[in-house]
Every structure is written in C-alpha cells, then in structure tokens.
N, CA, C and O of each residue as an XYZ file, in Angstrom:
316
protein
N      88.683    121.439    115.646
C      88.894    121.995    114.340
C      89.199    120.882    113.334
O      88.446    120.902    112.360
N      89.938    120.110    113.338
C      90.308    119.016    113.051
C      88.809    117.920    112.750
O      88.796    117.101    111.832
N      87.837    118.087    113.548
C      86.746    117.208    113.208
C      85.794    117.918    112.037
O      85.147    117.421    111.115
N      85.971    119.166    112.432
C      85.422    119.847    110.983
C      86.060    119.890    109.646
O      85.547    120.279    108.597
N      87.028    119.520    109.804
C      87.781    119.730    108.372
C      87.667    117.999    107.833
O      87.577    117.676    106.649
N      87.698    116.995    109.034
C      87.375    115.669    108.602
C      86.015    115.522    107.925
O      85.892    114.799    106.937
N      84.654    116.424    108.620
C      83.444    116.613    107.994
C      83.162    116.999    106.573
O      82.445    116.374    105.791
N      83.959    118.347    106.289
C      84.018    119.202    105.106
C      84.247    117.639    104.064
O      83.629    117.253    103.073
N      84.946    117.275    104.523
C      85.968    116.202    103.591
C      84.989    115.438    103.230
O      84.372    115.550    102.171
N      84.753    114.462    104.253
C      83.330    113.588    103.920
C      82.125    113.982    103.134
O      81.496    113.405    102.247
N      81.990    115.152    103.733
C      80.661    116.007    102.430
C      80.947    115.655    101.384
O      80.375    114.692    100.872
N      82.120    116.477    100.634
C      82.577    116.324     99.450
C      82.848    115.417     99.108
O      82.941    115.611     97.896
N      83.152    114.111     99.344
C      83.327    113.006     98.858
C      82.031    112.151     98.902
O      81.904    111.111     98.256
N      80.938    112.749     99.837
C      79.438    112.606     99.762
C      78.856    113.092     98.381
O      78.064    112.447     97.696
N      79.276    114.099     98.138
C      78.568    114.813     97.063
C      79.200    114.655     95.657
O      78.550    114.942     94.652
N      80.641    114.136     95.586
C      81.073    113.590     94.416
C      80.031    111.762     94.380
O      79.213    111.525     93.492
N      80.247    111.092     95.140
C      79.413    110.050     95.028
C      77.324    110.293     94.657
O      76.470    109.812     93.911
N      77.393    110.967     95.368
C      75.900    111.496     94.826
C      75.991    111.838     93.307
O      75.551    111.110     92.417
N      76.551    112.912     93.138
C      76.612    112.999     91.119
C      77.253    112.004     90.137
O      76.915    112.016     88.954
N      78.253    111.069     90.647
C      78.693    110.271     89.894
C      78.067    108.930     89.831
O      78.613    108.114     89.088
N      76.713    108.466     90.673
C      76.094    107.475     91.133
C      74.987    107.269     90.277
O      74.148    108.089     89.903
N      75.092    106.096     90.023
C      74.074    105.504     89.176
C      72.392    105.713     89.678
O      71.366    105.972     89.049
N      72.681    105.464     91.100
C      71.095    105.465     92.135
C      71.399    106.463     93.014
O      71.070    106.227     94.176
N      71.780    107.214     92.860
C      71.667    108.682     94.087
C      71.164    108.301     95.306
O      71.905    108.608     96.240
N      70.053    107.679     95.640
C      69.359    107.854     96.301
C      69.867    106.484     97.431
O      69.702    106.506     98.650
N      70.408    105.528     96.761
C      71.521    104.255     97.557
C      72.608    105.166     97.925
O      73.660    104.529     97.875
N      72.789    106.257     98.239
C      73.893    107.184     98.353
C      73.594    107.397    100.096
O      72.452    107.695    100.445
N      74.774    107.210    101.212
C      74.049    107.917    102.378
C      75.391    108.726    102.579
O      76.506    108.659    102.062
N      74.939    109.348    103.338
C      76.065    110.345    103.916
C      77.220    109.641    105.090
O      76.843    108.879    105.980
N      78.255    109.936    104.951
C      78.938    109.527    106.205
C      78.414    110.393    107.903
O      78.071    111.557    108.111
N      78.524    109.523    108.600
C      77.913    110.180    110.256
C      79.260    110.960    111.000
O      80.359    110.420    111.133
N      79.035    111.881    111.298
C      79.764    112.982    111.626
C      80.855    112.556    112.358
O      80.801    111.381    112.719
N      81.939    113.263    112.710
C      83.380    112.425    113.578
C      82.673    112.917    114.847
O      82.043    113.945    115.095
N      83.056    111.619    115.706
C      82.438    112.622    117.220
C      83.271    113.838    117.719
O      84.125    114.379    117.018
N      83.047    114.115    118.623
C      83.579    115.659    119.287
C      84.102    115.488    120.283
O      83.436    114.671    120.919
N      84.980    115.808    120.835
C      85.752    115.055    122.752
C      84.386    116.004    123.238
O      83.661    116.865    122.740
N      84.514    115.334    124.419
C      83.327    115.954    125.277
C      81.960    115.361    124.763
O      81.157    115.232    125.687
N      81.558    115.028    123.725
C      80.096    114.798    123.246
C      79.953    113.204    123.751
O      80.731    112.355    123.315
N      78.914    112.877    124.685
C      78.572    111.725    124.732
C      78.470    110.843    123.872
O      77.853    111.142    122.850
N      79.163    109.178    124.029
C      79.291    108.309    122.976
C      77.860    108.022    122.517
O      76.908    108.187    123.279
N      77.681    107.461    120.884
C      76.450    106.927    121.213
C      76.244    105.719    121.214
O      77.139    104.988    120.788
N      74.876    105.087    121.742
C      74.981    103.885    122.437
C      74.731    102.752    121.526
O      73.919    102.917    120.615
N      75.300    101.683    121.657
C      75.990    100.631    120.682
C      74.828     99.509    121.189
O      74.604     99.884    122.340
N      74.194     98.635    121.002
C      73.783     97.264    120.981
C      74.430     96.593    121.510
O      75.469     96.397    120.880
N      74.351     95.879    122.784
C      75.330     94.565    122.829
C      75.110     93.561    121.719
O      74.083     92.974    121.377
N      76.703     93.504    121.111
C      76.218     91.999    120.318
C      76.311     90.694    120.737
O      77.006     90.253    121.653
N      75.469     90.032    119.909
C      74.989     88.337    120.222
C      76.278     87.688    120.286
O      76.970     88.087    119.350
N      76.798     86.962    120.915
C      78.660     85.924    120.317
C      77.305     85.039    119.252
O      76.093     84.839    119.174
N      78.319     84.823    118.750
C      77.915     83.833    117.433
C      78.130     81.902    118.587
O      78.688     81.390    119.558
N      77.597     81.758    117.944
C      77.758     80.087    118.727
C      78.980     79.437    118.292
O      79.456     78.652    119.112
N      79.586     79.576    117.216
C      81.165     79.662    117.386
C      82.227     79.832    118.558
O      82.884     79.216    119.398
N      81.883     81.369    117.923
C      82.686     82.199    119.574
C      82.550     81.408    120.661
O      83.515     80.896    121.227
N      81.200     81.240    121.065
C      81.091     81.075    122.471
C      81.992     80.092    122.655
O      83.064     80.155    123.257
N      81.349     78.907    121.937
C      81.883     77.588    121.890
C      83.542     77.822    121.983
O      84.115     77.494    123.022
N      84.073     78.229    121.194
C      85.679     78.550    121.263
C      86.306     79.287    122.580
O      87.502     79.179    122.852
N      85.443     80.002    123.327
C      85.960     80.939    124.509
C      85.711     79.382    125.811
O      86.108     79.426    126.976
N      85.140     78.436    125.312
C      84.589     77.744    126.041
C      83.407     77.790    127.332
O      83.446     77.208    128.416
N      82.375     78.693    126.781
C      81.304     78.863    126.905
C      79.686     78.080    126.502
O      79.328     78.009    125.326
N      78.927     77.601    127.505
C      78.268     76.902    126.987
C      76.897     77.607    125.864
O      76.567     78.485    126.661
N      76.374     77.726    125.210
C      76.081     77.879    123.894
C      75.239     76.801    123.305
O      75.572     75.675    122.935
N      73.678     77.586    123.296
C      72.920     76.731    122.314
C      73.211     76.236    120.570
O      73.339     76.884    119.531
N      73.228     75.021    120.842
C      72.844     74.148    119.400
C      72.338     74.827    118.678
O      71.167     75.097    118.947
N      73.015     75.508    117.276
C      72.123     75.925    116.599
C      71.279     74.816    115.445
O      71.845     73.903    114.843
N      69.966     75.132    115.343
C      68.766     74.659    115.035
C      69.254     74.750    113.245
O      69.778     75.656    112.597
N      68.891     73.649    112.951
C      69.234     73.223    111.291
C      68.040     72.825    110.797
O      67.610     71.770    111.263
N      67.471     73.305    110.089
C      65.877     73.040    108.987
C      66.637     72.516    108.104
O      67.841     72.411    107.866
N      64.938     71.990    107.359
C      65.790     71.431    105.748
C      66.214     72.330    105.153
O      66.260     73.498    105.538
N      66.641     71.817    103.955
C      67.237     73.077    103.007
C      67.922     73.938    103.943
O      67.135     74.846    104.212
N      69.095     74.105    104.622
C      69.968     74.691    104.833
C      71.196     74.081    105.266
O      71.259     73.362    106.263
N      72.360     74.416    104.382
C      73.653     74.404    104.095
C      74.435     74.478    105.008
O      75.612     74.506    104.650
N      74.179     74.539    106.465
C      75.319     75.374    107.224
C      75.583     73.333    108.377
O      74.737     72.765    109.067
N      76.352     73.098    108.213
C      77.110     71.966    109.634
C      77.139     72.332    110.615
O      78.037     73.030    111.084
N      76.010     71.894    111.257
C      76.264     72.053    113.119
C      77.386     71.963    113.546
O      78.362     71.498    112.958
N      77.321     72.478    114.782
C      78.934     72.382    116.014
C      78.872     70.927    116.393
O      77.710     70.523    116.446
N      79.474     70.333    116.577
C      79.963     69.329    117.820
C      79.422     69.461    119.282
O      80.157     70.213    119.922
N      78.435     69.004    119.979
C      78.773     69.389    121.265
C      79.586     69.603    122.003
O      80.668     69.017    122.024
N      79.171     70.651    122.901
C      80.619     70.932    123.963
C      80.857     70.228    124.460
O      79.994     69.359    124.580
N      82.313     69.989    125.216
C      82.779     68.551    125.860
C      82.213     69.085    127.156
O      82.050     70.296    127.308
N      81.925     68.243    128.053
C      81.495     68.708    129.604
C      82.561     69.182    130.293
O      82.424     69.570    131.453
C-alpha cells in the first residue's frame, strides 16, 4: 500500500513537471517503487574505472591517451 501511495506521489510530481516544463517532452516519468516479492531487475555489471582498480591494488590496463586529450595517465602499478 505504501508503494502505491509512493507512485500516486511521483505521478503528480510527474505531471506538475510536465506542465511547468519548458520541453515536456525532456520530461520522463519516475520508474515505479518495486514490490516485495517482485523480482529485482537486472543491473549491468559495472566496469571499475582504472583508478579503482589500481587503488584496490588490482592490476589494470594503462589507459590509452590520444592527442588532444586532457586527462594524466596513472603511474604504473608497482609489481
């Protein structure tokens, strides 16, 4: 009961953003609260960033630097 009244809520704050919105259509709806019992849905494993890895002390490809781009490589990992 409680997930429906969280829904109701979201609508309406869906539908105040829809009329008060410049682009309506950049407008999305919020995705429903799940339900106990309803299967999760399924997530992507994400990538670690080559940071991360590097910091968990994990070995981790070099990321690749072209011209024209701004970003400072890592350090190699120590062995």
């Amino acid at each position: 009961m409680l997930a429906d009244l969280y829904d109701a809520v979201n609508a309406l704050i869906y539908l105040f953003q829809l009329s008060n919105s410049d682009k309506p259509k950049k407008v999305e709806p919020f995705p429903a609260y799940p339900r106990p019992g309803a299967p999760a849905a399924a997530q992507a494993p994400k990538k670690p960033t080559p940071l991360l890895a590097r910091l968990r002390g994990e070995d981790a490809p070099a990321p690749v630097i072209g011209p024209g781009q701004r970003k400072v490589p890592l350090p190699p990992s120590p062995p």
